[in-house]
C-alpha positions as CSV (number, residue, x, y, z in Angstrom):
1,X,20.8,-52.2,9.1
2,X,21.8,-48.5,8.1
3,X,20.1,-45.9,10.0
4,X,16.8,-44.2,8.3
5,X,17.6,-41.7,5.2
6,X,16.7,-38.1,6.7
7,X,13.4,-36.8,5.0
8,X,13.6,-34.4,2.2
9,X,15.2,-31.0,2.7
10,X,12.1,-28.5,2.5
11,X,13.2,-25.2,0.7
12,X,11.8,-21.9,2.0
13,X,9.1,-22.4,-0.4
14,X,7.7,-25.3,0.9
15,X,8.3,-24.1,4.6
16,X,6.4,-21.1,3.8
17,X,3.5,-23.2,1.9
18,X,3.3,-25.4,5.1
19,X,3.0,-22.5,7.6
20,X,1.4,-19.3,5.7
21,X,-2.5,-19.9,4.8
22,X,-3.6,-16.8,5.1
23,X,-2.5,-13.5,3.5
24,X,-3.8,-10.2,4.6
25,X,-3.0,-7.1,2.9
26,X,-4.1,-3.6,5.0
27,X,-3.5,-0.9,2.7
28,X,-3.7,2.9,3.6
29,X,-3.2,6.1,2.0
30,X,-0.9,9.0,1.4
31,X,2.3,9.2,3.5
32,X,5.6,8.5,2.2
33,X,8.6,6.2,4.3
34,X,10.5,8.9,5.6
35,X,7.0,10.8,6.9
36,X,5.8,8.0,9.1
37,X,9.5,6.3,9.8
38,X,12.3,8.7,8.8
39,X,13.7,9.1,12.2
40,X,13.4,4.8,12.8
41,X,16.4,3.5,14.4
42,X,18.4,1.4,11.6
43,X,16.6,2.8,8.7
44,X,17.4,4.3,6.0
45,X,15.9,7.5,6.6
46,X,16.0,11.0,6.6
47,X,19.7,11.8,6.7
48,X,20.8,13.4,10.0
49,X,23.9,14.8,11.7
50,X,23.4,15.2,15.4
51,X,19.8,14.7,15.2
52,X,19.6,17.1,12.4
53,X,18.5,16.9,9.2
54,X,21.4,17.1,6.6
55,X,19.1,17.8,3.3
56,X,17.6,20.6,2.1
57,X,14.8,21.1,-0.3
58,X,14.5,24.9,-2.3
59,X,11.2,26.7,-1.4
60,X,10.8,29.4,-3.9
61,X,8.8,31.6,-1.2
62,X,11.1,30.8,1.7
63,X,13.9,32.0,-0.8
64,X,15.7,29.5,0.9
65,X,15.9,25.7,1.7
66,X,14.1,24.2,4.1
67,X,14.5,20.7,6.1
68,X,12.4,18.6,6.9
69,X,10.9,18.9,10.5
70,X,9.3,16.8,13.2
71,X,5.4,17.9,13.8
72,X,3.1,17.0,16.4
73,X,0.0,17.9,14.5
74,X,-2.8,15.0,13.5
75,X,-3.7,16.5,10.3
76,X,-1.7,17.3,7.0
77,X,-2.6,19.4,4.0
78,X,-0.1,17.3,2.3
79,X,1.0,17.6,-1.3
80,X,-0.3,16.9,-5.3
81,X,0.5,13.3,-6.0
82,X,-0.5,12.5,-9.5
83,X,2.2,11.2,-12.0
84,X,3.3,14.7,-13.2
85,X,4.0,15.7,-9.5
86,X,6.2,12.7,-9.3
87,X,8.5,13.7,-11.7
88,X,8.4,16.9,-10.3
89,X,8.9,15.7,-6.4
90,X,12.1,13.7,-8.2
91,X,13.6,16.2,-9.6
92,X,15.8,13.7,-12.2
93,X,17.1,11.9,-8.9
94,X,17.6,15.2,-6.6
95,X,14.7,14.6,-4.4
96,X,14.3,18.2,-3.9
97,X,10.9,19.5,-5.7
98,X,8.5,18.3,-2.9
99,X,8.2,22.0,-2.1
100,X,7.9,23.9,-5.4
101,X,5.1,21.1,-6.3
102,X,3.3,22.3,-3.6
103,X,3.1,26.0,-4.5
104,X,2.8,25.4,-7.7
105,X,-0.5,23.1,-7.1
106,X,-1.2,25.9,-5.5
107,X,-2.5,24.0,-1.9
108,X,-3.7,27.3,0.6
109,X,-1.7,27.5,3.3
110,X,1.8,26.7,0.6
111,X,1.1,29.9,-0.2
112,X,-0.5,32.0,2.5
113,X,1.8,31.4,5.1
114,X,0.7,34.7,7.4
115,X,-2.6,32.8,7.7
116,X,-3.0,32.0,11.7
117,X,-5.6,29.0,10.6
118,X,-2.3,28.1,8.6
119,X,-0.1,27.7,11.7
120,X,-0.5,24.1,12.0
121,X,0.3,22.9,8.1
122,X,3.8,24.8,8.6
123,X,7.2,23.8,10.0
124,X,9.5,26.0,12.2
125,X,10.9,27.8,9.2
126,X,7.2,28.2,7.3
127,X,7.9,25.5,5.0
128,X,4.7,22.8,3.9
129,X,4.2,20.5,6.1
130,X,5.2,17.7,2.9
131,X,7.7,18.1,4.5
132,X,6.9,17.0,8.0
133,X,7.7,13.9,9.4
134,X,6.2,11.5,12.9
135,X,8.1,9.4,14.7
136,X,6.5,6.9,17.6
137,X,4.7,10.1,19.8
138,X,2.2,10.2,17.0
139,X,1.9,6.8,15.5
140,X,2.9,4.1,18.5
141,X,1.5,1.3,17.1
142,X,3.0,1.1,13.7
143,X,6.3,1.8,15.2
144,X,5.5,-1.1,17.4
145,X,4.8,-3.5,14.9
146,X,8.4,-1.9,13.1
147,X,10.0,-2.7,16.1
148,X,8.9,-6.0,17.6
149,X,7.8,-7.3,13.6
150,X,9.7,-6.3,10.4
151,X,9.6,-2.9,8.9
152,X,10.6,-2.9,5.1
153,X,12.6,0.5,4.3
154,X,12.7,-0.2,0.4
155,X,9.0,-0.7,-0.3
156,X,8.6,1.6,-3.3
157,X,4.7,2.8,-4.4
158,X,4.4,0.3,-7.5
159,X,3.4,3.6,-10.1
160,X,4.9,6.8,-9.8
161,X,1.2,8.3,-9.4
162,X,-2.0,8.0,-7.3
163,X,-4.0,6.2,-5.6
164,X,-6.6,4.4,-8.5
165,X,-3.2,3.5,-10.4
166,X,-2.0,2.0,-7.2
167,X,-4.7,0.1,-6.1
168,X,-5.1,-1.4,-9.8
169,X,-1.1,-2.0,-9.3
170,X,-2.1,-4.2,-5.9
171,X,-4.6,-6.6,-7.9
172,X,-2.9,-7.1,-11.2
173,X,0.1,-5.2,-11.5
174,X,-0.7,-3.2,-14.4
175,X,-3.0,0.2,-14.4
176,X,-4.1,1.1,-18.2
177,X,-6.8,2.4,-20.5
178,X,-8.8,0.1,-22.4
179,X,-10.6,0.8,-25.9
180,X,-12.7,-1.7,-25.7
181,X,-13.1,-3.0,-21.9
182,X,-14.2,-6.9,-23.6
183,X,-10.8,-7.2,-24.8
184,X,-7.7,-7.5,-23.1
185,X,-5.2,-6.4,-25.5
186,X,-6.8,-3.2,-26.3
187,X,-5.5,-1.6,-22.6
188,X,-2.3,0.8,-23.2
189,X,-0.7,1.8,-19.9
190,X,-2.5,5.0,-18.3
191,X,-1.3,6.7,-15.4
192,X,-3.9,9.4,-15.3
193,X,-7.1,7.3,-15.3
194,X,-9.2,10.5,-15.2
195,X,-12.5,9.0,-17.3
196,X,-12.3,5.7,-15.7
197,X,-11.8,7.5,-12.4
198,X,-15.5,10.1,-12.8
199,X,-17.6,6.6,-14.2
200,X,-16.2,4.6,-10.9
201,X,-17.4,7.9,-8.6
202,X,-20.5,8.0,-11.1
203,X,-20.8,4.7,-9.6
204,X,-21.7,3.3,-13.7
205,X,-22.5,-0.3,-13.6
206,X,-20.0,-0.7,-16.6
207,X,-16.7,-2.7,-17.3
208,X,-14.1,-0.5,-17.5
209,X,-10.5,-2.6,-16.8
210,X,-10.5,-5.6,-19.7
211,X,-6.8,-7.2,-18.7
212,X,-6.2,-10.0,-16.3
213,X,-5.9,-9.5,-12.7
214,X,-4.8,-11.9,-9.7
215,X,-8.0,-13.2,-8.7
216,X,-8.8,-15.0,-12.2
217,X,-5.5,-16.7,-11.9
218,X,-7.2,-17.3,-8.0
219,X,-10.2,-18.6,-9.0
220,X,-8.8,-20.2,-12.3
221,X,-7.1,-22.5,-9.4
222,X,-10.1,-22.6,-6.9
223,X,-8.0,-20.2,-4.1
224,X,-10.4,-18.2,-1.9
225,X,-10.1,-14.7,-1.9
226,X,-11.9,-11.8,-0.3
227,X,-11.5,-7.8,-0.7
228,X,-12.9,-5.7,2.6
229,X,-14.7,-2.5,1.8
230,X,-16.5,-0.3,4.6
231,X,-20.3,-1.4,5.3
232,X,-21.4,1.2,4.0
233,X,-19.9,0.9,0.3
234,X,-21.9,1.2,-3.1
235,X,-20.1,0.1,-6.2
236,X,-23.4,1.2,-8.6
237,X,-26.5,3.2,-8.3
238,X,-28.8,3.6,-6.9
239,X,-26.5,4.9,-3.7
240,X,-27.2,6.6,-0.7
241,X,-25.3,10.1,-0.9
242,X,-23.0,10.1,1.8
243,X,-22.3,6.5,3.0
244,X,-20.4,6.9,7.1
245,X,-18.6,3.9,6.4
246,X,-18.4,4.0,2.6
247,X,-15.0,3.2,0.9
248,X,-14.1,5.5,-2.1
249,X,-14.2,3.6,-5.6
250,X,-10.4,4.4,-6.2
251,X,-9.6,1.9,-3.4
252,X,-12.3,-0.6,-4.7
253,X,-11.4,-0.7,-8.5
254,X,-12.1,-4.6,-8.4
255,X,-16.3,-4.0,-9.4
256,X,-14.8,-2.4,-12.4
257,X,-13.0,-5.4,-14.0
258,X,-14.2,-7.6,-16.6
259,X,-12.7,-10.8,-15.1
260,X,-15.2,-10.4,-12.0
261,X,-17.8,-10.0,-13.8
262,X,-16.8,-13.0,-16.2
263,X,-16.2,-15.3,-13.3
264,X,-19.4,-14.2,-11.2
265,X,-17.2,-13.3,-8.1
266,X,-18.5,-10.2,-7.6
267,X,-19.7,-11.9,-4.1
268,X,-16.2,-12.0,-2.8
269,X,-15.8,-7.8,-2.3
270,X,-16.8,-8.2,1.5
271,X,-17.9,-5.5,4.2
272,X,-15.8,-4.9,6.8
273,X,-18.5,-7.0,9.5
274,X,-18.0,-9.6,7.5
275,X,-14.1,-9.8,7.7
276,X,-14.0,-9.5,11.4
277,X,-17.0,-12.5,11.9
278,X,-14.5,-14.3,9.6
279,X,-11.0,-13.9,11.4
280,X,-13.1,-14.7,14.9
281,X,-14.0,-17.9,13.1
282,X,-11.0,-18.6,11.5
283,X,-12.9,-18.7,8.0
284,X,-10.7,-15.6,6.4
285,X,-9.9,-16.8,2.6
286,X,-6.2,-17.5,1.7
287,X,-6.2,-14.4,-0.1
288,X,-7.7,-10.8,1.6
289,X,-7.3,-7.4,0.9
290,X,-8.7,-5.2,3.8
291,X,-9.0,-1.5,2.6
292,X,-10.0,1.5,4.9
293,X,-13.4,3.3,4.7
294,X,-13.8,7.8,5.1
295,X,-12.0,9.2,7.9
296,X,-9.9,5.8,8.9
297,X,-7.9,5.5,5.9
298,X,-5.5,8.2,7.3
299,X,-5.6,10.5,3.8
300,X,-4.4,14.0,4.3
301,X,-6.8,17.4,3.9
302,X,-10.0,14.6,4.7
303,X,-10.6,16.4,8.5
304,X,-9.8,13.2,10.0
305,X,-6.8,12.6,12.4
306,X,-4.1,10.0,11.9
307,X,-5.0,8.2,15.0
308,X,-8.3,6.9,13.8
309,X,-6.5,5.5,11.2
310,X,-4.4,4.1,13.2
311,X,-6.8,2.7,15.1
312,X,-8.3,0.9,12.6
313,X,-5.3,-0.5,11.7
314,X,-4.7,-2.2,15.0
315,X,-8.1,-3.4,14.9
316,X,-7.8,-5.3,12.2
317,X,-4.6,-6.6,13.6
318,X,-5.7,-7.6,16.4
319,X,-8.7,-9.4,15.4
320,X,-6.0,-11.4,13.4
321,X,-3.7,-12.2,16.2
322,X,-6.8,-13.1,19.1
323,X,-8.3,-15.7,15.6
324,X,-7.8,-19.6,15.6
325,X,-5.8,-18.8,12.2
326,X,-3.1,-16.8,13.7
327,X,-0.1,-19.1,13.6
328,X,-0.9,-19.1,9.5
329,X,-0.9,-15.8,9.0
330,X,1.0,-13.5,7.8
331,X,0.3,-9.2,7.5
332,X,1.3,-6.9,5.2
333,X,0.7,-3.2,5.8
334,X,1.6,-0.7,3.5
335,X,0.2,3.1,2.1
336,X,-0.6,3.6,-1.5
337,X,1.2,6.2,-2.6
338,X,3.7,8.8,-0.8
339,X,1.0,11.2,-0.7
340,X,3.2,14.6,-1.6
341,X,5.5,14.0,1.5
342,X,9.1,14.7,1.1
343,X,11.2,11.1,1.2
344,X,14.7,11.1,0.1
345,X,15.4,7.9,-1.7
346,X,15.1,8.1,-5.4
347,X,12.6,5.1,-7.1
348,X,14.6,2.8,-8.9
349,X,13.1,2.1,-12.7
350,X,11.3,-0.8,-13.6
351,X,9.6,0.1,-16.5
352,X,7.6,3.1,-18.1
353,X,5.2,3.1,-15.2
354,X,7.5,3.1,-12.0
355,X,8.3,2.8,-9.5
356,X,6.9,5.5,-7.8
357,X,8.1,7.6,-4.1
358,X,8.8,5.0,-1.0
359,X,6.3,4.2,0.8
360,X,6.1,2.3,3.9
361,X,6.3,-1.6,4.5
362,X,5.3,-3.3,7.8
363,X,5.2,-7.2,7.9
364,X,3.1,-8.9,11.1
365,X,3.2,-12.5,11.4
366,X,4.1,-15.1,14.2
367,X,6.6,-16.4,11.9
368,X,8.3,-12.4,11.4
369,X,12.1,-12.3,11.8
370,X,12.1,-10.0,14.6
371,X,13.3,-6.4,14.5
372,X,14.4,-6.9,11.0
373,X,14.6,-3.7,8.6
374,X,14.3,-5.3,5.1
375,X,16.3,-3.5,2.7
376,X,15.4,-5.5,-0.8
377,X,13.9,-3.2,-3.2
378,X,10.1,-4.2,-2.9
379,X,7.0,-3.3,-4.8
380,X,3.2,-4.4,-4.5
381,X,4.4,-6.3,-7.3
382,X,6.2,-8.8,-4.7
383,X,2.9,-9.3,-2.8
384,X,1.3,-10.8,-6.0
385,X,4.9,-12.4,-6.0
386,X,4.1,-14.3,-2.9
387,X,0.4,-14.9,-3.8
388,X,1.4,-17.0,-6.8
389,X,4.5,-18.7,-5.6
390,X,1.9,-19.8,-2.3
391,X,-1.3,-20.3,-3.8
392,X,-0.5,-20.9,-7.6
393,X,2.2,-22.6,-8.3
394,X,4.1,-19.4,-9.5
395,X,1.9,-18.8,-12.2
396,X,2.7,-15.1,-13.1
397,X,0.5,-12.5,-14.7
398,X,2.2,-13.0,-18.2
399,X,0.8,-12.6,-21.3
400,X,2.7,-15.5,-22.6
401,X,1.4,-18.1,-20.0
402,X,-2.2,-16.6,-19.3
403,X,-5.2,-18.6,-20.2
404,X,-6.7,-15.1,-20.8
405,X,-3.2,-12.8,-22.2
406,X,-3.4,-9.5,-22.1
407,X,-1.2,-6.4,-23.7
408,X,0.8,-5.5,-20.5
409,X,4.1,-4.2,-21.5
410,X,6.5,-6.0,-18.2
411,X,5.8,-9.1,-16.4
412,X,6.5,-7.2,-12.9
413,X,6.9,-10.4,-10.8
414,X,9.8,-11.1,-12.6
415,X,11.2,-8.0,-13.1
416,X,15.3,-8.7,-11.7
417,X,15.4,-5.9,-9.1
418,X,12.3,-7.1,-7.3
419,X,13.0,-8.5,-3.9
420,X,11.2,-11.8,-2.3
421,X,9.2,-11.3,0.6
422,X,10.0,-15.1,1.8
423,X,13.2,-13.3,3.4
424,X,11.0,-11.7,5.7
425,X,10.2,-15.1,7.5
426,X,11.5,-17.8,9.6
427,X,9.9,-20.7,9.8
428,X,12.3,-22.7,12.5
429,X,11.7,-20.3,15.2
430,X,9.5,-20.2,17.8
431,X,6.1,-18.4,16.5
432,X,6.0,-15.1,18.0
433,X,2.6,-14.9,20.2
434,X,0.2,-12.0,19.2
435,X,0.6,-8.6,20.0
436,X,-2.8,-7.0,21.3
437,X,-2.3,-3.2,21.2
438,X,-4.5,-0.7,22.3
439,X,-6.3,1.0,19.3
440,X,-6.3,4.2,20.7
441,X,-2.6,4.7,22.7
């Protein structure tokens, strides 16, 4: 009698099927790679000779170049970040017009440098402080998870604009303007977004986005989903004035879709209580999307310090990690866009609408390769990557496959450049046992 045939050889796929059930996606604002982990042992970024800086970016006023510079100080003025100063903060590939963007916005204290009140939003030779970078003194945590998780030093902003365009980027990797928000080939790429964004803050109970986003594919193939806004958010009026734990409509563009509204799942944008009741029950969806409400979301020029953001941040974590689901779940913290800040890598091209400045990339799980600095060129595209290859049988949004197509002009999932998060992962190690932090260091 022969011995027993070994059992089938399971691919990475079906590892990461068997042990991920839960995705989380914690998704913050404004800061660029090389402002929150430029200095980061092993990563690409800022260049340095003998602790250093090697570049230089021209500053018109200075008359000079400036370098970027380490600051203590909790809050930014920070920099114009809308599709035309991304061009303009590229420079054709130079990397040098963070600066001149600036002054040419004009932000106050860019260009009234004698100010005192100014003294904190300057570096050492009076340049912007987009050009100031952090390292662990200021943000302990997320260099923890860098350190003891895996940071990802390619993850590039997924349009070369703001936030709105970015967060429609997260949940169906397009952002566009529709003629008619019923039909889904009417929608021409739109960076700008500017009518779509004043009925969102109008808070209009209208349709506004008519292509297909991830959660019809989710609910097309009965996957639970959630998206976490701040209790206090109001997607339509009547709304209170001035909500304390409201989250802006830019970073909630979901209400706005026609596919919600089409599939009655309206019910599955959550409040913040409710996510936290969830991961203490280990009832959290397979799909969530945890966004930041005022003053924790860590946006420059709001008043509100980083640490706060910061804080919230490692709530959230660690509400995951002390769960019953922890050992199936895996964390992906990111920031929307680079928020003005200087960051030195150029953003590779995909297609007309990015990719925009770095941004960074933190991945949290038990199943982490630890200490690893992922280098692959990564998007938001490669979350929805990993959302489909888990949860939908690598169903894509393509407009030759979809039940319900759509006039998108790239299929970004498979666009050739784009790296695969399963790299991130081991699934024959020993899971890594949660890392309680204290929210305030």
């Amino acid at each position: 009698t022969g011995s027993p045939s070994p059992g089938p050889v399971l691919t990475k796929l079906d590892q990461a099927r068997e042990h991920l059930k839960h995705l989380v996606f914690i998704v913050q604002e404004n800061r660029s790679f090389d402002h929150y982990f430029g200095t980061f042992p092993g990563a690409d970024g800022i260049p340095m000779r003998n602790g250093r800086p090697t570049v230089c970016v021209p500053d018109p006023i200075a008359g000079a170049c400036v370098r970027p510079y380490h600051t203590h100080e909790q809050l930014q003025e920070w920099g114009p970040h809308g599709q035309r100063h991304s061009e303009l903060d590229v420079d054709g590939g130079k990397m040098d017009g963070f600066v001149r963007t600036v002054i040419d916005s004009p932000l106050y204290c860019a260009d009234h440098r004698s100010d005192p009140n100014c003294a904190g939003y300057l570096g050492p030779q009076g340049q912007p402080d987009v050009m100031s970078y952090h390292t662990a003194k200021e943000i302990p945590n997320y260099w923890r998870y860098a350190k003891e998780f895996v940071l990802q030093d390619h993850m590039f902003a997924p349009a070369d604009s703001w936030t709105l365009p970015a967060h429609l980027f997260l949940v169906s990797a397009w952002a566009a303007h529709c003629t008619d928000p019923r039909d889904p080939m009417s929608c021409s790429s739109d960076l700008y977004l500017n009518d779509e964004f004043q009925t969102m803050r109008a808070h209009r109970d209208v349709p506004l986005w008519a292509w297909t986003d991830i959660t019809y594919l989710l609910h097309e193939q009965g996957v639970s989903w959630g998206y976490y806004v701040g209790d206090d958010t109001c997607f339509f009026d009547p709304c209170p004035g001035h909500p304390r734990e409201g989250t802006v409509s830019q970073q909630n563009p979901l209400p706005w879709f026609t596919t919600i509204r089409e599939t009655g799942q309206m019910d599955r944008i959550q409040t913040h209580t409710q996510f936290f009741r969830q991961a203490a029950n280990g009832d959290l969806p397979s799909v969530s999307w945890v966004m930041p409400y005022n003053g924790v979301g860590e946006h420059p020029a709001s008043g509100a310090p980083i640490w706060k953001g910061q804080r919230h941040v490692t709530n959230v974590v660690n509400a995951l990690m002390r769960g019953p689901d922890w050992n199936e779940t895996a964390i992906f913290l990111t920031w929307d866009d680079w928020g003005g800040f200087y960051d030195h890598v150029e953003p590779p091209r995909v297609d007309l609408n990015g990719y925009g400045i770095r941004v960074p990339g933190i991945v949290i799980s038990p199943w982490a390769r630890r200490g690893l600095i992922d280098s692959q060129t990564l998007s938001f595209d490669a979350y929805l990557k990993l959302i489909e290859d888990l949860f939908l049988s690598k169903e894509r949004l393509n407009p030759a496959t979809l039940s319900r197509p759509d006039s998108r002009p790239t299929v970004r999932e498979k666009a050739s450049i784009l790296g695969n998060l399963l790299k991130d992962f081991d699934f024959t190690q020993d899971p890594m046992p949660p890392l309680i932090l204290d929210p305030r260091p």
